[in-house]
C-alpha positions in Angstrom: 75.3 90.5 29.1 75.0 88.1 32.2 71.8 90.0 33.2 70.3 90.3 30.3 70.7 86.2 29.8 69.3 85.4 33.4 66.7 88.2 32.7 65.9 86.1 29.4 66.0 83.0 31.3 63.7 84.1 33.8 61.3 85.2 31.4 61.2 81.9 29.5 60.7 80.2 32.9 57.7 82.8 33.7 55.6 81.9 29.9 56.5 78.3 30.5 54.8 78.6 33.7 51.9 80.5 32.5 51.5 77.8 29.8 51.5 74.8 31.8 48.8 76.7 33.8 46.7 77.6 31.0 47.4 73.9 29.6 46.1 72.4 33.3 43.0 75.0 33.4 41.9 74.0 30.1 42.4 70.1 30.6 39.9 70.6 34.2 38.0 72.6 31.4 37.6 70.3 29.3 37.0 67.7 32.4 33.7 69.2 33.5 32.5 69.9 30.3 31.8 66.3 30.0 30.4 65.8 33.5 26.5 66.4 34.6 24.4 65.2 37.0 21.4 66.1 34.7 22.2 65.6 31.2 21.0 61.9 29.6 22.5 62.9 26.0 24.8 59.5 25.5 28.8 60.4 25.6 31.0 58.7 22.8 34.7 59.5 23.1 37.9 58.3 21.3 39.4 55.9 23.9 42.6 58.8 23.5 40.6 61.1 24.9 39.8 59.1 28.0 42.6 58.6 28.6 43.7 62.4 29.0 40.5 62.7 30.9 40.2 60.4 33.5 43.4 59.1 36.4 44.8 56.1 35.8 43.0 54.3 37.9 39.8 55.2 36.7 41.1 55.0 33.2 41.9 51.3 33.8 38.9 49.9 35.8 35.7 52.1 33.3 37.4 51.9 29.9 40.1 48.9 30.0 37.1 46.8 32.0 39.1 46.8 35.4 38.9 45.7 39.1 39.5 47.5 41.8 41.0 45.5 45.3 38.3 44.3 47.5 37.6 46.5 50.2 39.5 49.0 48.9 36.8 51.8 48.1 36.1 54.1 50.7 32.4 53.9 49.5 32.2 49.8 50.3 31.0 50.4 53.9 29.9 53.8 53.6 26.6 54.6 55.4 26.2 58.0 54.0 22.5 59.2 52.5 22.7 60.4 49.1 22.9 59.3 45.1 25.8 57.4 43.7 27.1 59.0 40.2 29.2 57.5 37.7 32.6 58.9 38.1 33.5 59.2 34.4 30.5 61.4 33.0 28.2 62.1 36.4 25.3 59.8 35.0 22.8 59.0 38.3 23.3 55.2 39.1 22.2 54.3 42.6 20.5 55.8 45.7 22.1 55.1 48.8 19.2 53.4 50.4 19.3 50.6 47.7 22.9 50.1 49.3 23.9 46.8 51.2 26.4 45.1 53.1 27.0 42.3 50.6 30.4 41.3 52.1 31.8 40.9 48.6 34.4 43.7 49.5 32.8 46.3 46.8 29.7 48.4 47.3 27.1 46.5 46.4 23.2 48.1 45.4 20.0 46.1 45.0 18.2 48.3 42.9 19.7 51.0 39.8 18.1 54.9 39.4 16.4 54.3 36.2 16.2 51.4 33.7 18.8 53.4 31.4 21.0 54.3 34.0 22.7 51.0 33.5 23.7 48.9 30.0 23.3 44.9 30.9 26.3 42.8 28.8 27.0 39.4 28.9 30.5 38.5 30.5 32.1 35.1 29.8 36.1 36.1 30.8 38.0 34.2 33.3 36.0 31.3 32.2 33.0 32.6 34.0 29.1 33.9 32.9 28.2 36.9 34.2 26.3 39.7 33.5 28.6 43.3 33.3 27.3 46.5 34.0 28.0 49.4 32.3 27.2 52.8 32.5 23.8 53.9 30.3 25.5 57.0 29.5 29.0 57.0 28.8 29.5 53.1 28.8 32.1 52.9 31.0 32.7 49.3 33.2 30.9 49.9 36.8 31.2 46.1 37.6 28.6 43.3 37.7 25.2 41.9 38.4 24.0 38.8 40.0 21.4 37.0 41.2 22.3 36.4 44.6 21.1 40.1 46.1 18.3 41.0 48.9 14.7 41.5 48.5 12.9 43.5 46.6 14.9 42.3 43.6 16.7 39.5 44.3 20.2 41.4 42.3 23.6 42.3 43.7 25.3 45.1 41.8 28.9 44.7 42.7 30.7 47.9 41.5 33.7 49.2 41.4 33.9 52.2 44.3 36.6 53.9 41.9 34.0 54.4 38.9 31.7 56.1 41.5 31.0 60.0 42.6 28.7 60.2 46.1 26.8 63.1 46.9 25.3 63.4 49.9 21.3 64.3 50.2 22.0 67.7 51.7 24.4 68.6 49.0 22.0 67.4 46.3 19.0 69.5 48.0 21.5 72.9 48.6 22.6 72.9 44.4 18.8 72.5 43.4 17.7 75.3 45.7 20.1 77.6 44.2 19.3 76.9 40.7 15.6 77.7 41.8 
């Protein structure tokens, strides 16, 4: 009788196990399925689903309009070559060569991808006016413009590090070669 309880047990430990697995496989599923570097089709998802979706970190700085700690992100004095993706839905943002040292303590770009690739909103919290910058895709927070940036356009984008995805140009140039 023992046995066959602790052979019971066991069993129930086993499908428990196999549905937690199947449970985390379809959650990365479902992950990615949202995700491309290629696709311009805007994303509009219940703020629930986000929140299954993305870490809590993420979760709290691109959909509850979040800051991350100054120089924090591992991409704020990053000298890497290569395109700078929105972390939430992979949307192209910035090339790395539009990248500056701004010293504000979050990467900082002079110049976006594309004129959709960002969403320009007026900001007037903290008792402030600024100009926030969300993605043109998914419309998650990325951070903030100003006027105070380099030539050739005069703009700092000061975004969050943990709303951005980096790929370098090698990795960019190896995917499209084996597509083609």
């Amino acid at each position: 009788m023992k046995r066959i309880f602790a052979t019971l047990c066991l069993i129930g430990i086993v499908v428990s196990s196999c549905k937690s697995q199947n449970n985390n496989t379809n959650n990365m599923e479902e992950k990615k399925a949202h995700y491309s570097n290629t696709d311009t089709s805007k994303l509009v998802k219940p703020e629930e689903e986000w929140k299954k979706l993305l870490s809590t970190e993420v979760y709290r700085v691109a959909r509850e309009k979040g800051t991350e700690r100054p120089y924090s992100s591992k991409f704020e004095s990053s000298k890497e070559i290569g395109t700078y993706y929105c972390a939430v839905c992979g949307n192209p943002l910035f090339k790395s060569d539009t990248k500056f040292e701004s010293g504000c303590g979050w990467p900082s770009f002079y110049e976006t991808i594309s004129k959709t690739s960002i969403i320009y909103k007026p900001d007037s919290s903290h008792g402030m006016q600024r100009t926030e910058v969300e993605c043109g895709r998914c419309n998650s927070h990325l951070g903030h413009v100003f006027n105070d940036g380099p030539p050739p356009t005069g703009l700092r984008y000061c975004i969050n590090g943990v709303v951005l995805d980096f790929k370098k140009a090698e990795e960019a140039r190896k995917k499209f070669e084996e597509k083609h």
